[in-house]
C-alpha positions, 0 to 999 in steps of 0.5 A: 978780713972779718971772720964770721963764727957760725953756730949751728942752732940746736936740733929739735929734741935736744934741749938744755937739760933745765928745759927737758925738766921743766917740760917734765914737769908741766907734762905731769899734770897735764897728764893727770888732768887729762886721766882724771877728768873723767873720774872727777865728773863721776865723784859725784854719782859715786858718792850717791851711789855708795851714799844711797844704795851701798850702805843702807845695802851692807848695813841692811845685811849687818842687821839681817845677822842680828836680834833687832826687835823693838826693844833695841830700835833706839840703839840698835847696835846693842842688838845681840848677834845670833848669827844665821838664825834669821836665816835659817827660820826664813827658809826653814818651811816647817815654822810658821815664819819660813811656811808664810814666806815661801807662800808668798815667794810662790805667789811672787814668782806666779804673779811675775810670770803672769805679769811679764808675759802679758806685758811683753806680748800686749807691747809687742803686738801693739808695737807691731800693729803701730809699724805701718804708718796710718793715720791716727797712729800718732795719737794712738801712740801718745794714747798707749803710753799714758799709762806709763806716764801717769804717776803710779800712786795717781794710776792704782788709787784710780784702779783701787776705786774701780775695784770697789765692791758696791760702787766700782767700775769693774762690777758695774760694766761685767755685773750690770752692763754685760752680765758677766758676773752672778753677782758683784765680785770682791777683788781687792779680798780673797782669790781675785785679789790676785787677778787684780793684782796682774790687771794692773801691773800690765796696765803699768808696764805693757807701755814700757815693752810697748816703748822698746819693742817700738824703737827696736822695730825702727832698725829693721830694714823696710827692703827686708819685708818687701823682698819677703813679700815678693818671695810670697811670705805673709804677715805671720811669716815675717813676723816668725822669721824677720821681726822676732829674731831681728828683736832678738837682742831687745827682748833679751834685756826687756824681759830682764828688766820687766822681771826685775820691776815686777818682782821688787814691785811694793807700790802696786800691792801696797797701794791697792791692799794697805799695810795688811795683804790677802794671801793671794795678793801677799808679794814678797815685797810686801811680805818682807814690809809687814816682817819689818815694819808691823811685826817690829822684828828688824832682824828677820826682815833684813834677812829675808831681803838679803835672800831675795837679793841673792835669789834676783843675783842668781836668776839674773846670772843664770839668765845672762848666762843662757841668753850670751850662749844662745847669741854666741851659737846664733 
């Protein structure tokens, strides 16, 4: 008679206690590579992130705390320290230093208000206008957005030879063509270097809103306005009561961005004046430029581009702030 031993087979999860090790072991990177790919993959933006932006940011702001002039450009780390001297003479009005910068913070802050407003209301119209489908819209569409796809020296060294006094486009068409004019104005010097200064900067970026607020229209239901139509409400009443609340949320960070661009803007001015602005045409950018790299005085430029960093830290908290309130009450 023959006895057969039977063994019973190990139940799932109770292993041999090598073999649970082992297991361990292979998890450990598995999870490591599974939670750190990601990250891997963005090294590299990081470091050229920290490479490009952040310390030229912290060493610009070191510099803003020191005497750097031209004697010390070889080595400027012998600069002497002189704390927040620099600071102090940029917003102090009473000298001539602090006087020309708020002078040009004021023209700045006119200047972006001009210049984001036309461009969000040319962009928005024009985005409205191109809603209903018709033929020639897609070429209109390709035409509106040239300018944003054009180089922006290309596009303002064009704009700089319409302006030209004796020869210019501008001075023909509004002196000799329609009269406008007594005689052929200078806009790249004196009072009207500002107006051409928000000409083109609209021209530049009313594209741009032109571009978002079209996608954002995009999302909006058709049934909405038909339903509207047939309850009697007309094109400005859809306008007021569907299209700008449903475009809440895209003006909000169009507004944002245009502010920033147009207030950092250095290749417009600096193209169309050179080195040298009018003082209706002297930008903060530009203004901060000269202190740095005409006058030779480092130190006091650095500084004031770190109180124009504060200032668009401030302004953009500020607004996040108001409009996240007003979302949240809607």
């Amino acid at each position: 008679m023959t006895v057969t031993v039977r063994r019973d087979a190990p139940r799932t999860g109770q292993e041999s206690g090598p073999g649970r090790a082992r297991k361990r072991r292979l998890r450990v990177p598995d999870r490591i590579r599974r939670g750190g790919l990601p990250y891997l993959f963005l090294l590299p933006a990081l470091l050229l992130e920290l490479l490009i932006h952040l310390v030229p940011m912290l060493v610009g702001v070191v510099m803003g705390f020191k005497e750097l002039t031209q004697f010390y450009i070889r080595d400027w780390g012998r600069a002497p320290w002189v704390g927040l001297h620099n600071f102090r003479v940029a917003v102090d009005v009473n000298t001539p230093i602090g006087e020309a910068l708020l002078h040009s913070f004021l023209v700045t802050c006119a200047f972006t208000v001009l210049a984001v407003g036309l461009s969000w209301l040319m962009g928005t119209a024009a985005a409205i206008l191109m809603q209903d489908a018709f033929r020639g819209r897609a070429l209109l569409r390709g035409i509106f957005l040239t300018p944003y796809a054009l180089p922006v020296y290309a596009s303002v060294i064009v704009w700089l030879f319409m302006f030209q006094h004796d020869n210019g486009m501008v001075n023909h068409v509004l002196h000799d063509q329609l009269g406008v004019t007594s005689k052929p104005s200078f806009w790249l010097i004196g009072d009207n270097s500002f107006y051409a200064l928000v000409v083109v900067s609209v021209w530049r970026t009313w594209p741009f809103a032109f571009l978002c607020v079209m996608a954002g229209l995009q999302n909006i239901p058709g049934e909405m306005y038909e339903a509207s139509a047939i309850d009697g409400a007309g094109i400005w009443q859809q306008i007021r009561h569907i299209t700008m609340p449903s475009l809440r949320s895209i003006n909000q960070v169009l507004v944002l961005v245009l502010f920033l661009w147009t207030f950092n803007d250095f290749n417009v001015p600096y193209v169309l004046f050179g080195r040298s602005a009018p003082a209706s045409g002297d930008l903060i950018s530009v203004h901060i430029y000269q202190s740095s790299f005409v006058t030779w005085n480092f130190g006091s430029g650095s500084a004031m581009s770190v109180l124009l960093l504060l200032f668009l830290l401030m302004v953009t908290t500020a607004y996040l702030l108001v409009t996240s309130r007003r979302r949240s009450h809607v």
